[in-house]
MDAnalysis code that builds the backbone (N, CA, C; Angstrom):
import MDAnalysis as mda
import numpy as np

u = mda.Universe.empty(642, n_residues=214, atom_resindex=np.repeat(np.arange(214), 3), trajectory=True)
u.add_TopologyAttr("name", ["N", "CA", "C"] * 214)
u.add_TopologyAttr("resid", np.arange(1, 215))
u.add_TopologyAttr("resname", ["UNK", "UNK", "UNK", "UNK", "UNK", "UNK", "UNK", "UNK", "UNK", "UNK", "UNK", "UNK", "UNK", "UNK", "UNK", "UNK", "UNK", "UNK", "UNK", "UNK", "UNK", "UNK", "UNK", "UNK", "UNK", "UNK", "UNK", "UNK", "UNK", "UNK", "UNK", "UNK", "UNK", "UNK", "UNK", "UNK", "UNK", "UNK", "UNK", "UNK", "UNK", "UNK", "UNK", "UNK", "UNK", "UNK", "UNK", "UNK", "UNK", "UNK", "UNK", "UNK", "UNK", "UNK", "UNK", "UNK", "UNK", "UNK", "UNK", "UNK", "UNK", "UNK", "UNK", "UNK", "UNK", "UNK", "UNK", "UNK", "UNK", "UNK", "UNK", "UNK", "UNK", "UNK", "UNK", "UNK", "UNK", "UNK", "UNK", "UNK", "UNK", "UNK", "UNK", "UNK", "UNK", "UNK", "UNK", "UNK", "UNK", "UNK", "UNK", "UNK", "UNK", "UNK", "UNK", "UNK", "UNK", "UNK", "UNK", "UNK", "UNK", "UNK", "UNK", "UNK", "UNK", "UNK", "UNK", "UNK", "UNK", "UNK", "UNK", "UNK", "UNK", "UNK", "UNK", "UNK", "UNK", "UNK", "UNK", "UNK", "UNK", "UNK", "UNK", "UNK", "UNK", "UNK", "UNK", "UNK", "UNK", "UNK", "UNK", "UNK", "UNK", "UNK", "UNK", "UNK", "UNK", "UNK", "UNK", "UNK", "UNK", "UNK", "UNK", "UNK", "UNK", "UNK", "UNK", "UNK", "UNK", "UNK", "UNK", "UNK", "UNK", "UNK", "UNK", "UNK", "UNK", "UNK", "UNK", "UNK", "UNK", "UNK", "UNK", "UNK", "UNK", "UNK", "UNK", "UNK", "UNK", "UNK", "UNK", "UNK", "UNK", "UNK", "UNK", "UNK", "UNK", "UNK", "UNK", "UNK", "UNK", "UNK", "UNK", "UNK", "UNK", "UNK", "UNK", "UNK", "UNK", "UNK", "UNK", "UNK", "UNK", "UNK", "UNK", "UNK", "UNK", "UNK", "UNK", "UNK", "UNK", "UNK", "UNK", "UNK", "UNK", "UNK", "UNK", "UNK", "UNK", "UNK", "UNK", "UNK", "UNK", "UNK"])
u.atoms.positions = np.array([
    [41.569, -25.889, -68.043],
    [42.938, -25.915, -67.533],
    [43.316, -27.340, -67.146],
    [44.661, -28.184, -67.814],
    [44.863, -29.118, -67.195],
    [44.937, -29.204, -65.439],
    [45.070, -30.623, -65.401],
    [44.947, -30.442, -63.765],
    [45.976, -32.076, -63.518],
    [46.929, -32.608, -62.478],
    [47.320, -33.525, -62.187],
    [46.074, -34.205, -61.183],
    [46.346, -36.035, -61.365],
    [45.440, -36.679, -60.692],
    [46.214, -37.838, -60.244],
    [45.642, -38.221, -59.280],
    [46.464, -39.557, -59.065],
    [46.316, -40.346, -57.531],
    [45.745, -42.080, -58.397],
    [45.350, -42.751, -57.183],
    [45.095, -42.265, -55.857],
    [44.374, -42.874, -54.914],
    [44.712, -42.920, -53.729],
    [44.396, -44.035, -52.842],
    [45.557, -44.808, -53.224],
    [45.778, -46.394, -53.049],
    [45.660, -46.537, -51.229],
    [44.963, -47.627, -50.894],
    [44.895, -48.266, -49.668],
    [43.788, -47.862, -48.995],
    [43.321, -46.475, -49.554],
    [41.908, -45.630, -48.507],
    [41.068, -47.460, -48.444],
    [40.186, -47.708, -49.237],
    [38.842, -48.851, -49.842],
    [39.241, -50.114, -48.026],
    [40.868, -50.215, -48.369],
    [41.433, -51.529, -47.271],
    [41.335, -50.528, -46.062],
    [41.875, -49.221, -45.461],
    [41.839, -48.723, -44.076],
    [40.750, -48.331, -43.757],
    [39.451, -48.200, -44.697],
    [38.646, -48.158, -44.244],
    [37.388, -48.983, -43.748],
    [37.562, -50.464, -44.372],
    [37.555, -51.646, -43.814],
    [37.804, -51.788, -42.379],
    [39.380, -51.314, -42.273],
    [39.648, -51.817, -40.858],
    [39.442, -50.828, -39.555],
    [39.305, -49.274, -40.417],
    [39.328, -49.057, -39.039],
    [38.332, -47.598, -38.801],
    [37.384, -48.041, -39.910],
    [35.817, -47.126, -40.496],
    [36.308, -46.246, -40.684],
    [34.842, -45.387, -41.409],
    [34.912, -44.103, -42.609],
    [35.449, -42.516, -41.808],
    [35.589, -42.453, -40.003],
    [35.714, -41.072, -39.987],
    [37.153, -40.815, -39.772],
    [38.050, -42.115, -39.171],
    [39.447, -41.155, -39.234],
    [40.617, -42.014, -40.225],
    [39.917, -42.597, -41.329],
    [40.126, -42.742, -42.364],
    [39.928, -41.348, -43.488],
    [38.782, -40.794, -43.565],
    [38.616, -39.669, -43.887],
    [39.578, -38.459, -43.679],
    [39.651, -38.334, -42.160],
    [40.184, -37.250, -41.573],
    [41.731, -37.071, -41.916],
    [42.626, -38.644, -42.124],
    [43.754, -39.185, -42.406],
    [43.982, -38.753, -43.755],
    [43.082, -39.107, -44.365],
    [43.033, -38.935, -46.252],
    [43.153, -37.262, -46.438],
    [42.111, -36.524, -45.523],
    [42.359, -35.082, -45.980],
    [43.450, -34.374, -45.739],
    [44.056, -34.956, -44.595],
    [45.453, -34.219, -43.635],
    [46.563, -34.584, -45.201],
    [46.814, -36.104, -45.578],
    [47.152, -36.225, -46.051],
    [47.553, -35.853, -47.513],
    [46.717, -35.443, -48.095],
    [46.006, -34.859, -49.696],
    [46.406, -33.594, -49.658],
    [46.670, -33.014, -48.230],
    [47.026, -31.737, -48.599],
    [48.327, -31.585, -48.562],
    [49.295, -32.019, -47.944],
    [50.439, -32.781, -48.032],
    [50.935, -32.875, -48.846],
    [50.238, -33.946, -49.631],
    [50.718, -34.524, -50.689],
    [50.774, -33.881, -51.864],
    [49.635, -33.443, -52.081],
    [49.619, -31.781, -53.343],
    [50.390, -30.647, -53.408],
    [51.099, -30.672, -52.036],
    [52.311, -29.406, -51.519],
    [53.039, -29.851, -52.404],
    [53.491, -31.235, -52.121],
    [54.647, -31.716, -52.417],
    [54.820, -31.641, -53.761],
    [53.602, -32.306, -54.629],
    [53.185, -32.118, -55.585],
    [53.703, -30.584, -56.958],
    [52.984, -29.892, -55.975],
    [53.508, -28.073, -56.558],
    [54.895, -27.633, -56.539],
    [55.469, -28.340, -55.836],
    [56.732, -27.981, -55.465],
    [57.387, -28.647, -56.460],
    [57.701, -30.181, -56.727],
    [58.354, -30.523, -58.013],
    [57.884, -30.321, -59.197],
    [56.568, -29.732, -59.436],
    [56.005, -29.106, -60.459],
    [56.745, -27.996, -61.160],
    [56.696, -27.210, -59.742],
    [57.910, -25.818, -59.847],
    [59.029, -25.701, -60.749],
    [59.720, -27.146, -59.652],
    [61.198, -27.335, -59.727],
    [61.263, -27.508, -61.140],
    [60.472, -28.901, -61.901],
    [60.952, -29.442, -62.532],
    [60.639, -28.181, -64.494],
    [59.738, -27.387, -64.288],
    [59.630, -26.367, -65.252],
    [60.734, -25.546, -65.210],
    [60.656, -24.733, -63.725],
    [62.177, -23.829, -63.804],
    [63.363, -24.871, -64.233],
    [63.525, -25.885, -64.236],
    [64.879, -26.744, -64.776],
    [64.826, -26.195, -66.119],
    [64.269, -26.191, -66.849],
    [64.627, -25.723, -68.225],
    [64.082, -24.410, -68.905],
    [63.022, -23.769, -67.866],
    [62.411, -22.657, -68.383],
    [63.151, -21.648, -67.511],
    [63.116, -20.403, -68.302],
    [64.127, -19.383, -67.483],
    [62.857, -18.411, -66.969],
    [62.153, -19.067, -65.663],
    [60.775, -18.245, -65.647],
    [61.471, -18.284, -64.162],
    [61.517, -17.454, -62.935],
    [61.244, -17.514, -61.705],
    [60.659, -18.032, -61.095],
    [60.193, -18.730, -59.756],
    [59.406, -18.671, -58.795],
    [58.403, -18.568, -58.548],
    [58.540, -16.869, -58.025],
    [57.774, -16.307, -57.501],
    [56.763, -15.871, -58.574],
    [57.098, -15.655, -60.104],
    [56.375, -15.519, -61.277],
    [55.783, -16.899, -61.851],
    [56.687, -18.189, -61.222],
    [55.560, -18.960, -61.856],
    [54.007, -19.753, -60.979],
    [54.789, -19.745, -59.780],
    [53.829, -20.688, -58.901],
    [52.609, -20.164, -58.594],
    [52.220, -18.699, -58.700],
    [50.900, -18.163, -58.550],
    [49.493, -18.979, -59.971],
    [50.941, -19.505, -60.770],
    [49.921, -20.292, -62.140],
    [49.889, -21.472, -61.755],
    [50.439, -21.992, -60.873],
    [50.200, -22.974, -60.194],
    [49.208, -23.348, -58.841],
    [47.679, -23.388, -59.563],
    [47.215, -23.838, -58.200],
    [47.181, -24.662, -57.719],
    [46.522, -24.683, -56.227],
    [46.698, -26.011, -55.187],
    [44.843, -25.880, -54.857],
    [44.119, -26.927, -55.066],
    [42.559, -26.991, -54.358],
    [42.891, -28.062, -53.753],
    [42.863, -27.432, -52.119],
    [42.246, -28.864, -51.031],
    [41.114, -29.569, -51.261],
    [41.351, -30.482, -50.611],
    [40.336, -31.593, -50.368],
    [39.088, -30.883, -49.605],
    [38.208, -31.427, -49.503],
    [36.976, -31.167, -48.734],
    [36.814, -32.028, -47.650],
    [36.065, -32.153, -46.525],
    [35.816, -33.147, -46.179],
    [34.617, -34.110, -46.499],
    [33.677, -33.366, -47.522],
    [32.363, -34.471, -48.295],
    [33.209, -34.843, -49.537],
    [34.482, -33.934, -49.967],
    [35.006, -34.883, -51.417],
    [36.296, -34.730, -51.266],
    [36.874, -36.222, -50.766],
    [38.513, -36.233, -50.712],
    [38.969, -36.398, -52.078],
    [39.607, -34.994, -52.701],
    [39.395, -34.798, -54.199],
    [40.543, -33.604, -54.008],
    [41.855, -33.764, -54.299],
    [43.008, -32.664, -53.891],
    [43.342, -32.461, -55.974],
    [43.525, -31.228, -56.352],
    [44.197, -30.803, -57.642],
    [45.241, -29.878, -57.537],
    [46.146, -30.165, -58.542],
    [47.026, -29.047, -58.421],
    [46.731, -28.556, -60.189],
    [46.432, -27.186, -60.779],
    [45.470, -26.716, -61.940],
    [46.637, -25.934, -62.455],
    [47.272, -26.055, -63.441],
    [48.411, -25.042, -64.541],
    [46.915, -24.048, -65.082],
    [47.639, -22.790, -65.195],
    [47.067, -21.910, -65.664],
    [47.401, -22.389, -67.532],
    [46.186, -21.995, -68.319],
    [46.453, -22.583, -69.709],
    [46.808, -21.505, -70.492],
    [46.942, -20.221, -69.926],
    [46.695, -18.799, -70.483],
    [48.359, -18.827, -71.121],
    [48.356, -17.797, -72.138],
    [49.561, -17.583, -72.685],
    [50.631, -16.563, -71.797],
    [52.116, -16.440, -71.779],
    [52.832, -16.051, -70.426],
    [53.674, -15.255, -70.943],
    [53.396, -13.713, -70.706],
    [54.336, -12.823, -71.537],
    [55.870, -12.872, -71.599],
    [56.348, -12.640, -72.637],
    [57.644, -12.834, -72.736],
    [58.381, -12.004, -71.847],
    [57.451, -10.740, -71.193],
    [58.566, -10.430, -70.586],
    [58.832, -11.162, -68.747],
    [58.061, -11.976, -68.860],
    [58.559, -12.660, -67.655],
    [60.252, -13.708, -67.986],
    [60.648, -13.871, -68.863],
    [61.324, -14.973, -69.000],
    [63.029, -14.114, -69.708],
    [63.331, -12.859, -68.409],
    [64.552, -12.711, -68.388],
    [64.397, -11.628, -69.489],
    [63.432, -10.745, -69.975],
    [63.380, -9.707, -71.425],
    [64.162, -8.628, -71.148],
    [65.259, -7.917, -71.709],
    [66.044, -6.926, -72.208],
    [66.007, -5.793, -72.764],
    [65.336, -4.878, -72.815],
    [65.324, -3.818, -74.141],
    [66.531, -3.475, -74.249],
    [67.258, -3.533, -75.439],
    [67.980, -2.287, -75.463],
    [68.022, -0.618, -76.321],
    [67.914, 0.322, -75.842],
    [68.065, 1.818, -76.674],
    [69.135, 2.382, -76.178],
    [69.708, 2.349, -77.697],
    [70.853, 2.594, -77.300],
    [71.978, 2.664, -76.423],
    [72.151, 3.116, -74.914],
    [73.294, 2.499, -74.298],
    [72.757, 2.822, -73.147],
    [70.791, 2.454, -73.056],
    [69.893, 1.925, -71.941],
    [69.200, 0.763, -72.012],
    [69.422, 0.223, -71.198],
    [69.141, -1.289, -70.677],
    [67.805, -1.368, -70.077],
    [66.359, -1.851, -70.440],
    [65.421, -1.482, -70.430],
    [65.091, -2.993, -69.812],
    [64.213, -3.439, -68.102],
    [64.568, -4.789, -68.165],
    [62.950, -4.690, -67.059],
    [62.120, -6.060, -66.932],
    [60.827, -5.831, -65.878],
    [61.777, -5.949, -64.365],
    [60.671, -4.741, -63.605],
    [60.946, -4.600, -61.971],
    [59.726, -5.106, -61.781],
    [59.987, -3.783, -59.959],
    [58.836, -3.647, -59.022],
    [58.993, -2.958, -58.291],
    [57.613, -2.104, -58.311],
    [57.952, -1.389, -57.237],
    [56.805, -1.369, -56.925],
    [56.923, -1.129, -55.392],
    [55.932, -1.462, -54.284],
    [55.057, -2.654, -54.446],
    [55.688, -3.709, -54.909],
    [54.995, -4.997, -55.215],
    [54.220, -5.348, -56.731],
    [54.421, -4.068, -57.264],
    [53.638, -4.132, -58.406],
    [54.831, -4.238, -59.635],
    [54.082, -4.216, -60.650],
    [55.302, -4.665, -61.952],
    [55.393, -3.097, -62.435],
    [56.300, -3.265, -62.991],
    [57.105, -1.649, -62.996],
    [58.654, -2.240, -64.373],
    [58.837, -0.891, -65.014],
    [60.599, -1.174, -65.710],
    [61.588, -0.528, -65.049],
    [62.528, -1.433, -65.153],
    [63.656, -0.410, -64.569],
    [64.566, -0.371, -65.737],
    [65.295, 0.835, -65.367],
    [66.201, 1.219, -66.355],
    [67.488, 1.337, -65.858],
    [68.756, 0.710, -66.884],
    [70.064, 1.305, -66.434],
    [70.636, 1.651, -67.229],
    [72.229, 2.171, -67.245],
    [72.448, 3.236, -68.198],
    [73.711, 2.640, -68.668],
    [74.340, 2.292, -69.821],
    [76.163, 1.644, -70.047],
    [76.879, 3.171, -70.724],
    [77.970, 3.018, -70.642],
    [78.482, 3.768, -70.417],
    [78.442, 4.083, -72.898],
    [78.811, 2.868, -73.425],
    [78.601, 2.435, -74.876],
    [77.485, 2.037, -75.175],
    [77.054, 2.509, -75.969],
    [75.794, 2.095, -76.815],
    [76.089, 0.330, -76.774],
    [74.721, -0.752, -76.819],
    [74.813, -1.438, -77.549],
    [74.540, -1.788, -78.730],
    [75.498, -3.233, -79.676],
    [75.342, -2.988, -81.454],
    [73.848, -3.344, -81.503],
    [73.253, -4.039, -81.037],
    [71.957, -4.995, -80.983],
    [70.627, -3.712, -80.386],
    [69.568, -3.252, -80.746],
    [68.573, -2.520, -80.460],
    [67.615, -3.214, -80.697],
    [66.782, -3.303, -79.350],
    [65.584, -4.080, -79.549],
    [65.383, -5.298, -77.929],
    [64.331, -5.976, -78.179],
    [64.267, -7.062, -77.283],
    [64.789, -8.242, -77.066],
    [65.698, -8.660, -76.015],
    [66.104, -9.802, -76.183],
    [65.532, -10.919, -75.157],
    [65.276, -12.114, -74.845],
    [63.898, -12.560, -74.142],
    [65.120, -14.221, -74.289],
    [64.693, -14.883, -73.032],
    [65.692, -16.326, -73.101],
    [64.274, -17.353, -72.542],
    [63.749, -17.639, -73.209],
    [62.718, -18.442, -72.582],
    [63.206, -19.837, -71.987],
    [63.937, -20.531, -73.074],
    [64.181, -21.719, -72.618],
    [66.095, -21.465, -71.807],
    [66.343, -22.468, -70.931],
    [67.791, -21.779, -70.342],
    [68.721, -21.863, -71.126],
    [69.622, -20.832, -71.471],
    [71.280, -20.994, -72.444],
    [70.418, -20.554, -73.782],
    [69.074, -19.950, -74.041],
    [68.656, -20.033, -75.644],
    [68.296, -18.739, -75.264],
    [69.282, -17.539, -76.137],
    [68.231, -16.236, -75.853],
    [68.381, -15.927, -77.479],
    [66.892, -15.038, -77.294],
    [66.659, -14.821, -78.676],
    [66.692, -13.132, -78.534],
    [67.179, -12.614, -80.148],
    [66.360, -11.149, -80.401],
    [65.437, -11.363, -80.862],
    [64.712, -10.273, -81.047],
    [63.239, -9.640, -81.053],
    [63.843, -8.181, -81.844],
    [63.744, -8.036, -82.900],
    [63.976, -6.764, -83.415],
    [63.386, -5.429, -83.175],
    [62.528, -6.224, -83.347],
    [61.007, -4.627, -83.885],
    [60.271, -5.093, -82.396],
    [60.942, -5.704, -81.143],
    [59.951, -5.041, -79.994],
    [60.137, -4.595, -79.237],
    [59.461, -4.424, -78.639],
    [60.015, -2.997, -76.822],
    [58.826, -3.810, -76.049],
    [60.021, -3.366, -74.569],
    [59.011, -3.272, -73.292],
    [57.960, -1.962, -73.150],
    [57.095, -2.895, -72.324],
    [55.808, -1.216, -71.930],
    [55.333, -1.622, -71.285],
    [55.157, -0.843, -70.188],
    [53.434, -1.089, -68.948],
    [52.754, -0.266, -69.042],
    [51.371, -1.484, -69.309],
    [50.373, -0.828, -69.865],
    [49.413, -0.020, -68.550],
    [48.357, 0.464, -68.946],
    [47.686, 1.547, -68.072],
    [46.960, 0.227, -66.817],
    [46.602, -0.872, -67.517],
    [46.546, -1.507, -66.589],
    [47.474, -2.251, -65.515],
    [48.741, -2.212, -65.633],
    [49.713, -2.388, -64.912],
    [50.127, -3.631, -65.595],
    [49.977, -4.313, -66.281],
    [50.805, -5.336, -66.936],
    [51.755, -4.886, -68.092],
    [53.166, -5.652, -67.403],
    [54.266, -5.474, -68.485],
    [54.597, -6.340, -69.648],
    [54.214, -5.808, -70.788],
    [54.682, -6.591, -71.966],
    [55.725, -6.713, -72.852],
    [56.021, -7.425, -73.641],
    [56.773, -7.311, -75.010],
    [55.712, -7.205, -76.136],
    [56.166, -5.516, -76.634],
    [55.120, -5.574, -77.411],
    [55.751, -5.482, -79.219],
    [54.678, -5.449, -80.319],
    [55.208, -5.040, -81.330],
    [54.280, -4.034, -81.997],
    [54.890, -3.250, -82.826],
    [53.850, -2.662, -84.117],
    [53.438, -3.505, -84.777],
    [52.140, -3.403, -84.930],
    [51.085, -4.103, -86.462],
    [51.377, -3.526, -87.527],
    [51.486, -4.094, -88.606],
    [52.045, -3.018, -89.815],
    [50.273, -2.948, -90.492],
    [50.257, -1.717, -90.395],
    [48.985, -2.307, -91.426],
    [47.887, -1.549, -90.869],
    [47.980, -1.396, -89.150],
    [46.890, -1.281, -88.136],
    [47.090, 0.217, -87.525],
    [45.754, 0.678, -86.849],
    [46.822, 1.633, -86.594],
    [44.999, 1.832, -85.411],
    [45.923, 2.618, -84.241],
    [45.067, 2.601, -82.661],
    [43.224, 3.033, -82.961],
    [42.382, 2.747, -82.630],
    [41.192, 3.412, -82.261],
    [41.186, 4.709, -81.672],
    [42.022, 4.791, -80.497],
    [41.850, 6.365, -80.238],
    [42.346, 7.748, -80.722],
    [43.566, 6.814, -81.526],
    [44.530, 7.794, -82.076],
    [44.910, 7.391, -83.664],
    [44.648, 7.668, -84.864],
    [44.761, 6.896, -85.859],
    [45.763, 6.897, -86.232],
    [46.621, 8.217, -86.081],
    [47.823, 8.453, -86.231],
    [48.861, 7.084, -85.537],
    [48.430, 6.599, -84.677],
    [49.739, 5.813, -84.136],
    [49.176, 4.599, -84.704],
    [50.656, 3.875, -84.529],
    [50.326, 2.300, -85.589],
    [50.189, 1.296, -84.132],
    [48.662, 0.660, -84.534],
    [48.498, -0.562, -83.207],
    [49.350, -1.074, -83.067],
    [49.632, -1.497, -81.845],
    [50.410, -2.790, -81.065],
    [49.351, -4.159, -80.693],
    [50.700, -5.123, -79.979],
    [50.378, -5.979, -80.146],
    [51.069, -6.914, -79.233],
    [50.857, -7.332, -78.054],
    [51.796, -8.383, -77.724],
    [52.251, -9.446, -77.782],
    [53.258, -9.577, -77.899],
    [53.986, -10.994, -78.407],
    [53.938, -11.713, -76.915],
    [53.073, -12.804, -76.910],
    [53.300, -14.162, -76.019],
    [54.090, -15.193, -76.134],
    [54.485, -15.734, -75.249],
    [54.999, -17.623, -74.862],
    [53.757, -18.596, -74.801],
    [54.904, -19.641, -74.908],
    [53.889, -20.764, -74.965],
    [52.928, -20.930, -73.502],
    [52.104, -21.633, -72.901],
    [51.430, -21.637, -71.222],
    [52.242, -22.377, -70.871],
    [52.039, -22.444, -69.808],
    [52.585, -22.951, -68.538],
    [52.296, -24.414, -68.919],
    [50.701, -24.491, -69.311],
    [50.712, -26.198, -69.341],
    [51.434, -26.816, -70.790],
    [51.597, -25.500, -71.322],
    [52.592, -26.400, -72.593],
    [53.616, -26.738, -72.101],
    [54.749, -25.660, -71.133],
    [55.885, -26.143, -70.773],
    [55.816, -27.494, -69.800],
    [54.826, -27.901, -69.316],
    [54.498, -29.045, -68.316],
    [54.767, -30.269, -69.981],
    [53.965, -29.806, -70.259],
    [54.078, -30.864, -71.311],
    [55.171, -31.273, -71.994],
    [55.838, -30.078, -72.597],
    [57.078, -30.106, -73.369],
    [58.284, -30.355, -72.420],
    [57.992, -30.384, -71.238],
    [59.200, -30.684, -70.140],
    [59.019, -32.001, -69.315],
    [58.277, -33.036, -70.012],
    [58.012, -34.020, -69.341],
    [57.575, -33.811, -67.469],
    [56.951, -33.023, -67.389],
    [56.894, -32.867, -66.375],
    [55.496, -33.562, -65.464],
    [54.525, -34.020, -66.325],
    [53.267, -34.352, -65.422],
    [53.801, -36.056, -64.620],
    [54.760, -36.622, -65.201],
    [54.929, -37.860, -64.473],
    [55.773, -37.862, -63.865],
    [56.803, -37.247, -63.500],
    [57.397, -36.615, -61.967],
    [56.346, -36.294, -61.224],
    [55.289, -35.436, -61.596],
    [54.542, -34.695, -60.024],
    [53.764, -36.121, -59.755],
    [53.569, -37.014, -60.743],
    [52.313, -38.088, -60.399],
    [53.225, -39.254, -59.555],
    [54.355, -39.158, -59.954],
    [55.443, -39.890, -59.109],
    [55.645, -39.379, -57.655],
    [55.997, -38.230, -57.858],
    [55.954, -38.099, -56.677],
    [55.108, -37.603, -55.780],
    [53.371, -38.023, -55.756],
    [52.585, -37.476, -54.723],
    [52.523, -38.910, -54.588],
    [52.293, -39.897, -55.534],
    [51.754, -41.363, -54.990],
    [53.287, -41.551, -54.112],
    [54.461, -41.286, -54.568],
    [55.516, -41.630, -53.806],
    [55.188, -41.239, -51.835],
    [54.851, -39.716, -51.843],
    [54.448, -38.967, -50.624],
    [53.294, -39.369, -50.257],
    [52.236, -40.026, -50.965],
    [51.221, -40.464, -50.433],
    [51.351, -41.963, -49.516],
    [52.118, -43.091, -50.375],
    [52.526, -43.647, -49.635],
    [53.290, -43.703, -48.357],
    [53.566, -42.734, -48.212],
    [54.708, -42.983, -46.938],
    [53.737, -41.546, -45.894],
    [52.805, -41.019, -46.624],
    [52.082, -39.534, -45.195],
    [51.005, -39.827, -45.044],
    [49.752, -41.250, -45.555],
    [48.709, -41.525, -45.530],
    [48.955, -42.684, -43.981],
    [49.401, -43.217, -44.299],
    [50.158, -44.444, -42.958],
    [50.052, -43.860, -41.657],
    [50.706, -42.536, -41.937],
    [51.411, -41.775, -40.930],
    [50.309, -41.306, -40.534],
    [49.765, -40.433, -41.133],
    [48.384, -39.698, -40.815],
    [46.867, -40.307, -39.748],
    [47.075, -41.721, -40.762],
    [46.099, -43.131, -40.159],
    [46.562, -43.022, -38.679],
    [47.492, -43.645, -38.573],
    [48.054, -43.783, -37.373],
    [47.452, -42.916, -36.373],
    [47.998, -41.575, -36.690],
    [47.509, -40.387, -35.505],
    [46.387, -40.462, -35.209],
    [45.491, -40.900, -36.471],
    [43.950, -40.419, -36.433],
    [43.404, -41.756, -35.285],
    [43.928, -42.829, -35.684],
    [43.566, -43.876, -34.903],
    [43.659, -43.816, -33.352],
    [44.993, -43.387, -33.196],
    [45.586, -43.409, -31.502],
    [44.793, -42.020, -31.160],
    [44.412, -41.713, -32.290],
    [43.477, -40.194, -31.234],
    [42.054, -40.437, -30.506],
    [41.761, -41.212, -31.601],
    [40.285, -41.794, -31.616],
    [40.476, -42.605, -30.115],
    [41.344, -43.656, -30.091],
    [41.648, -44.837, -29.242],
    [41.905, -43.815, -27.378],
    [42.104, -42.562, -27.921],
    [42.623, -41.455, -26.796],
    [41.731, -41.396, -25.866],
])
């Protein structure tokens, strides 16, 4: 899984001046800080053009603190592929609107009802923002394990348990760390932790010093 990295300019000089333990202590307060900050324009700057949520993307977004034997902070994109139906998916049958919920915290479909059929049957999915696509031949489903997909028929294939039915198959998106990639996004977050590092490592020093000096 990719991971962001980046300097951590001045530790080598404050610890010169004012030794290794609340230099340390400064660096870890700091690192964690700074990796917040980090995740957060990470966020921002994917949802700018990906039509993914929040709360659906940042769990692929991890954060590992620092230690205090290894001042070593990552923020880790999940590399896994990201079902389409996170990114705004549609069914339509006939003049039901087939779209991902939740209920009781878990992923679930909900359904609503128009009063006219629509002309279009099938999946419609907007990954990138203002670009929605059909999907002809797919449907939503949650599976027995509780994940909701966009799925399709295999032509050709047909189930293990049941021979009679024709296998499926789910259709994925690109990962998360592709959209990092394809959205210019790793040199914003590297911008802005050295940006936050500079200005919350100072700060941090400081405290640690006048505590020590306490």
């Amino acid at each position: 899984m990719p991971s962001f990295r980046a300097e951590m300019k001045g530790f080598s000089e404050a610890v010169e001046a004012y030794g290794v333990k609340p230099v340390t202590r400064a660096a870890n307060s700091a690192l964690k800080k700074v990796t917040a900050a980090g995740k957060t324009v990470a966020s921002e700057e994917i949802r700018n053009r990906y039509n993914i949520k929040k709360s659906d993307l940042d769990p692929r977004l991890e954060v590992y603190p620092p230690r205090s034997n290894n001042l070593t902070a990552e923020i880790t994109i999940s590399g896994k592929g990201t079902s389409l139906s996170y990114f705004g998916a549609k069914q339509t049958v006939r003049n039901r609107v087939i779209t991902r919920g939740k209920t009781d915290g878990k992923a679930s479909l909900k359904t609503s009802t128009r009063k006219r059929s629509a002309e279009f049957q099938g999946v419609t999915v907007e990954v990138e923002k203002g670009k929605r696509t059909q999907l002809k031949s797919a449907f939503l489903t949650r599976m027995i394990s509780g994940h909701v997909g966009v799925m399709r028929r295999v032509t050709g294939k047909w189930m293990k348990k049941n021979e009679r039915k024709q296998a499926i198959e789910e259709k994925q998106v690109i990962s998360i760390a592709s959209m990092v990639q394809n959205g210019q996004v790793e040199p914003k977050v590297i911008k802005r932790i050295e940006q936050a590092w500079e200005t919350t490592f100072p700060h941090e020093l400081e405290f640690q010093v006048r505590k020590g000096g306490a």
